[in-house]
C-alpha positions in Angstrom: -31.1 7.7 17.0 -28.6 5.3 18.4 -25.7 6.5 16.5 -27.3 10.1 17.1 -26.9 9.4 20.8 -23.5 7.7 20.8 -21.7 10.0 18.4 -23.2 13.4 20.8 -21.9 11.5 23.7 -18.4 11.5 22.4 -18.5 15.1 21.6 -19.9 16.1 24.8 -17.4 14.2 26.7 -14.4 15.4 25.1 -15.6 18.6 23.8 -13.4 18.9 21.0 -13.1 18.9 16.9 -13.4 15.5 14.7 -13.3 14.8 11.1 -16.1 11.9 10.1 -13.1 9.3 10.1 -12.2 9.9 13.6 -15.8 9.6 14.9 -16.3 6.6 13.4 -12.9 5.2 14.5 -13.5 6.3 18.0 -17.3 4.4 18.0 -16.2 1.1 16.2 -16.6 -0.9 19.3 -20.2 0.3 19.1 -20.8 -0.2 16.2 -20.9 3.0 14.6 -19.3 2.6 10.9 -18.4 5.7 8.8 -21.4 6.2 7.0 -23.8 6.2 10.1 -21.4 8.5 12.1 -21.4 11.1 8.8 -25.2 11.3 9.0 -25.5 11.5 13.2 -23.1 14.5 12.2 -24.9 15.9 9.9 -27.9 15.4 11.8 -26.7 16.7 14.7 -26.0 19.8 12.9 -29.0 20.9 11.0 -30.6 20.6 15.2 -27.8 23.1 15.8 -26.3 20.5 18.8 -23.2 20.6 16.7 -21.4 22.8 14.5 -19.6 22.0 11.2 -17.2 23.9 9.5 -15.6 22.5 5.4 -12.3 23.0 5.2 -11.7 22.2 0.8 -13.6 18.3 1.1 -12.4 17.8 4.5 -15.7 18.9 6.9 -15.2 19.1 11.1 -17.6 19.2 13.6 -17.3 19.9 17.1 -19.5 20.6 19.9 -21.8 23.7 19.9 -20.5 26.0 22.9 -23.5 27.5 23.3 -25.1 27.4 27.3 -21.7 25.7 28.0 -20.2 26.8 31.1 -16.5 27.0 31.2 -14.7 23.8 32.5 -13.0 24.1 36.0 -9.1 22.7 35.6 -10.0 19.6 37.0 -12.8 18.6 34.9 -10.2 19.8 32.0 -7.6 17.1 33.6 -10.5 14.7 33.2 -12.1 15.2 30.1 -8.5 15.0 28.9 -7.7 11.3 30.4 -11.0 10.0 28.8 -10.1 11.1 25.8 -6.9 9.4 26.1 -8.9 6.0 27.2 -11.2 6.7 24.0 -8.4 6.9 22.1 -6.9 4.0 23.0 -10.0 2.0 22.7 -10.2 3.2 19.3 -6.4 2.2 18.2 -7.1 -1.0 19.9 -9.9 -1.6 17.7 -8.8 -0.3 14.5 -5.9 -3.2 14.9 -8.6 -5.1 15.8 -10.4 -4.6 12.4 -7.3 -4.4 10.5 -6.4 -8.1 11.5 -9.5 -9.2 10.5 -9.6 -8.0 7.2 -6.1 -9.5 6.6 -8.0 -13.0 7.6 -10.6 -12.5 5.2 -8.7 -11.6 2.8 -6.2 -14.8 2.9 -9.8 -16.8 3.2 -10.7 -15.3 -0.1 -7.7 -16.3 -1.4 -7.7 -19.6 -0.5 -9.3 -22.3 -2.9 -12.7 -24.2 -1.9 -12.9 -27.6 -2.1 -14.6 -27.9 -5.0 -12.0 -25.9 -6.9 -9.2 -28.5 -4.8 -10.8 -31.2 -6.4 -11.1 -29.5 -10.1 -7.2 -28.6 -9.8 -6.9 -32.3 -8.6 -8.4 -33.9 -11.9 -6.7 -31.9 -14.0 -3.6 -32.3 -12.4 -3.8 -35.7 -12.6 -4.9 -35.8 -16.3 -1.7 -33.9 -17.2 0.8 -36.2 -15.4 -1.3 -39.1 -17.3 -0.7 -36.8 -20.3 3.0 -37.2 -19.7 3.4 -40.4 -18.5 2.1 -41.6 -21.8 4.7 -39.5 -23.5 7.6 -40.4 -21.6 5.9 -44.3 -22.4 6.4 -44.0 -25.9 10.1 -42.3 -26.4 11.2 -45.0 -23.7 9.3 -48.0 -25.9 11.0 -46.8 -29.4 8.6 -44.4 -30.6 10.4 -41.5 -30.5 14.0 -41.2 -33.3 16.8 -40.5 -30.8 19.5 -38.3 -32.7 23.0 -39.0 -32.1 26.0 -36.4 -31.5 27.6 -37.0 -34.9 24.0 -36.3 -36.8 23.7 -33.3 -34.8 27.4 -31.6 -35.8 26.4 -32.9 -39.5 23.5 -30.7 -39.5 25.0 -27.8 -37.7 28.1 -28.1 -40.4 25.4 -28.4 -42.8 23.6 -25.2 -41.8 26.7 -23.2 -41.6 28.1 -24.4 -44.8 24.6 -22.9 -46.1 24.7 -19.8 -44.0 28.3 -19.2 -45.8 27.1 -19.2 -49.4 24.0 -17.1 -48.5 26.6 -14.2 -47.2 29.1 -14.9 -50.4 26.0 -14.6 -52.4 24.4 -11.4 -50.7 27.6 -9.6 -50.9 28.0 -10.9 -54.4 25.1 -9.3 -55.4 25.4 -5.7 -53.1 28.8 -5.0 -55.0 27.2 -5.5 -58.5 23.7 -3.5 -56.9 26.0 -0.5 -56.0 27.6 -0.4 -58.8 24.2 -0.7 -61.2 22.0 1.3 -59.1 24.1 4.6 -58.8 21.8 7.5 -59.4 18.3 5.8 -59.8 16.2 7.8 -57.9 13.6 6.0 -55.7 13.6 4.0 -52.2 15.6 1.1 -52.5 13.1 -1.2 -50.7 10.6 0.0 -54.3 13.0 -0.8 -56.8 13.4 -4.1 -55.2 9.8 -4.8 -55.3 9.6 -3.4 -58.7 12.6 -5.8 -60.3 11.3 -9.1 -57.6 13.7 -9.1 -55.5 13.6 -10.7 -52.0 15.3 -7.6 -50.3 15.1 -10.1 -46.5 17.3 -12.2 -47.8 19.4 -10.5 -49.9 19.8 -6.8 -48.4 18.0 -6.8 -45.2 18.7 -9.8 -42.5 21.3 -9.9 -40.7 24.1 -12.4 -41.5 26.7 -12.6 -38.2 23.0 -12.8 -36.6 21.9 -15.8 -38.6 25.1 -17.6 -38.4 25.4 -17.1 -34.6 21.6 -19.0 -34.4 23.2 -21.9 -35.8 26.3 -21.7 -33.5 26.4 -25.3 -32.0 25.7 -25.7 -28.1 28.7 -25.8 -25.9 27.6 -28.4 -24.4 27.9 -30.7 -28.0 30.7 -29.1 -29.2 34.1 -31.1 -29.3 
């Protein structure tokens, strides 16, 4: 009966149409949220006080002009400043309401101090976790590798790299050559005979050998 009362009161003192959303925007102060100022609406309606209209999902009411008498221009010019005051009220409160949410919502986000202290530990565990590390290749445990064992490897791995390639193209020229007019996929026959078509047809050799490229950083 309250919202009844409250949401009547607006219609009758402005006398013109709303969507539920505006009521309810209009009557937060009071209040009155969206749900309660649908069913004062719709109450309101079914006791013929008000009249609703659907226009696709969107539904308006207004007040029913029935025994109304017709409003002098003054009380016109009235009804039209409160409705500006109303108004107001309403945008003042909808900020209102908006800037709360925004504090809840960074309250949410924030962590509780239980959930501080479980961060905390296992924070703390981690840099233990590290220090111990960092312990061990300081005290010997770790085998440093030198610049020179580094380019030995990487002239190592490209020497490697090199053959593969002499070998892959090696065996594509005799393949061509052999394989003219054998009907089937390639990738079959290769299966069928054993060979490892990756390495020998497949990968991708500048590819492979840039991978092994040495950083700039170590080379000389």
């Amino acid at each position: 009966m309250a919202a009844e009362g409250l949401v009547l009161g607006l219609l009758e003192s402005t006398n013109r149409p709303y969507n539920v959303q505006l009521v309810s925007d209009m009557l937060a102060t009071k209040g009155v949220k969206k749900a309660a100022a649908e069913k004062a609406l719709e109450a309101l309606a079914e006791k013929g006080k008000v009249v609703r209209k659907e226009f696709g999902k969107t539904k308006i009411f207004w007040l029913s002009q029935e025994g109304l008498a017709a409003l002098t221009p003054e009380e016109a010019a009235a009804r039209q400043e409160r409705l500006k005051a109303v108004q107001e009220e309403a945008k003042v409160a909808a900020e209102a309401v908006a800037a709360l949410r925004k504090e809840l919502a960074a309250a949410n986000s924030t962590m509780t101090i239980e959930q501080l202290h479980a961060r905390m530990e296992e924070l703390s565990a981690a840099k233990a976790g590290n220090a111990k590390k960092l312990a061990e290749l300081k005290g010997g445990g770790a085998r440093l590798i030198s610049t020179d064992d580094v380019q030995s490897a990487e002239k190592a791995c490209l020497a490697m790299v090199d053959a593969w390639g002499r070998h892959r193209r090696q065996f594509r020229a005799v393949w061509d050559a052999v394989s003219d007019g054998l009907e089937g996929k390639e990738e079959n026959l290769f299966e069928e005979i054993g060979i490892d078509s990756d390495k020998m047809v497949g990968a991708d050799f500048e590819g492979a050998k840039a991978l092994v490229q040495p950083p700039k950083k170590l080379r000389r």
